[in-house]
C-alpha positions in Angstrom: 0.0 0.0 0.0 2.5 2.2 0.6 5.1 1.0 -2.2 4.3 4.0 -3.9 7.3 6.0 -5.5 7.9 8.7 -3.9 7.8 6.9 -0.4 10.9 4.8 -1.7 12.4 8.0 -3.3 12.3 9.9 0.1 13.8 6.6 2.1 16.9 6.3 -0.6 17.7 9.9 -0.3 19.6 10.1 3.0 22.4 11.4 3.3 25.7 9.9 4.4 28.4 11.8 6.2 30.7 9.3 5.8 32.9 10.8 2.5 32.5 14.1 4.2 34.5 13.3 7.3 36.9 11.2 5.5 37.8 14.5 3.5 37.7 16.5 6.8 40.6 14.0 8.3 42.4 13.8 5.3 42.9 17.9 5.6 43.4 17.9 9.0 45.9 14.8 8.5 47.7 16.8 5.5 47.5 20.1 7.6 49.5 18.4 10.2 51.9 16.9 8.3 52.8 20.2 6.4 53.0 22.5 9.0 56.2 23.1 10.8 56.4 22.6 14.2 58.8 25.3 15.5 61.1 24.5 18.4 61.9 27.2 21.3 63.5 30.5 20.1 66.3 30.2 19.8 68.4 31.5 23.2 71.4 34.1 22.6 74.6 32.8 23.9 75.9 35.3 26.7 78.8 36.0 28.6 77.5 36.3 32.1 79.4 39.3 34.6 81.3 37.5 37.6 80.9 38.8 41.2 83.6 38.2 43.8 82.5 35.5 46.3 81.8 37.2 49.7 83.9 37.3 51.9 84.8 35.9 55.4 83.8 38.9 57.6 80.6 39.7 55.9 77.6 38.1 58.5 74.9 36.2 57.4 72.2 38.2 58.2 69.8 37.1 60.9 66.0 36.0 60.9 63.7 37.9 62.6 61.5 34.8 64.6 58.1 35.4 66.0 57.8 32.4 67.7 53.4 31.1 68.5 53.7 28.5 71.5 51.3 25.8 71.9 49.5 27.9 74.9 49.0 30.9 72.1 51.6 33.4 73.4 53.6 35.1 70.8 57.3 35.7 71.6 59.8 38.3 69.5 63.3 37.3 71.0 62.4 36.5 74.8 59.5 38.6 74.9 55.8 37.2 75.4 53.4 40.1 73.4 50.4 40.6 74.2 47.5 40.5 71.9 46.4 44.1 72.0 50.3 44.7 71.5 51.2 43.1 68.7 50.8 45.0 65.6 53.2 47.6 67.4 55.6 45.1 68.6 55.5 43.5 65.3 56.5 47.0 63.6 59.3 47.7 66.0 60.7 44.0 65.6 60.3 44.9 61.7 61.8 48.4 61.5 64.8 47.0 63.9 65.5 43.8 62.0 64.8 46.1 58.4 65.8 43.7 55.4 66.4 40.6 57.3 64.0 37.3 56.8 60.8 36.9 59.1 60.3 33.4 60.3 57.2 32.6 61.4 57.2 29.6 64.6 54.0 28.0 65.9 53.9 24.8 67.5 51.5 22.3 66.3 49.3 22.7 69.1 48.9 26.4 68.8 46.0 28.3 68.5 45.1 29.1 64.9 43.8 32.5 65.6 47.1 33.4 66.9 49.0 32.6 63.6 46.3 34.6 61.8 46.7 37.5 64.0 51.0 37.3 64.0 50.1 37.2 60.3 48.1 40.4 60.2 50.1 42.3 62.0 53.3 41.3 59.4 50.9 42.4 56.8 50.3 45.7 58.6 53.8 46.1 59.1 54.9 46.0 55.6 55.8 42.5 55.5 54.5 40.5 52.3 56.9 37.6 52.2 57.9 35.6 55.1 58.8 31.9 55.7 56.6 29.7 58.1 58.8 26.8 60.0 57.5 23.3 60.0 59.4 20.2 60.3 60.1 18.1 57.2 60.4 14.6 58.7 56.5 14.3 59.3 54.8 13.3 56.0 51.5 12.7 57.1 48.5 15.0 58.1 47.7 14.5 62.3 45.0 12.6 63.2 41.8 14.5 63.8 
């Protein structure tokens, strides 16, 4: 009943995709092939200035160690800071130790909140880079 012509016709006519995308990956293929891949630029050989190694007398200089304990006092040096003192402590400790490395000291115990606050108070100060101290040996994260 429905043999008709035009219902075969219309059923034949599809359209196949498949010489289409073999010509699509046989220009991508050739594309690839025919381009040149180019390698780093090429680096300019230079003669690189020579500084005299320092010498014996000249000090290594001295880190500047805000030290957190696990009861949450801060120490600079020997001194316990208070809270409400810190970010002028911290400043002092900063202008007196000017250009030497800030090394940061908490036990694992302390309180959090300290940290943060020593850390504000270096950020108040002027201080963006500073090192915090931890001990290399112990790979894994403490039980909670």
């Amino acid at each position: 009943m429905n043999d008709s012509p035009l219902n075969r016709e219309s059923e034949e006519e599809e359209l196949s995709l498949t010489p289409l995308l073999d010509c699509i990956f046989i220009l991508v293929f050739f594309f690839l092939v025919a381009t040149t891949l180019r390698d780093e630029e090429p680096r300019l050989e230079v003669n690189l200035p020579q500084t005299p190694l320092p010498t014996e007398s000249a000090q290594p200089r001295e880190a500047l160690e805000i030290v957190i304990t696990a009861e949450g006092e801060v120490r600079i040096g020997q001194e316990i800071i208070a809270e409400q003192d810190l970010p002028a402590a911290v400043a002092v400790a900063v202008d007196a130790h000017q250009g030497d490395p800030v090394l940061l000291v908490g036990d694992t115990e302390a309180n959090f909140g300290a940290a943060v606050a020593v850390m504000s108070a270096l950020s108040h100060a002027g201080v963006r880079d500073f090192d915090i101290l931890t001990d290399p040996g112990s790979s894994q994260a403490p039980n909670p």
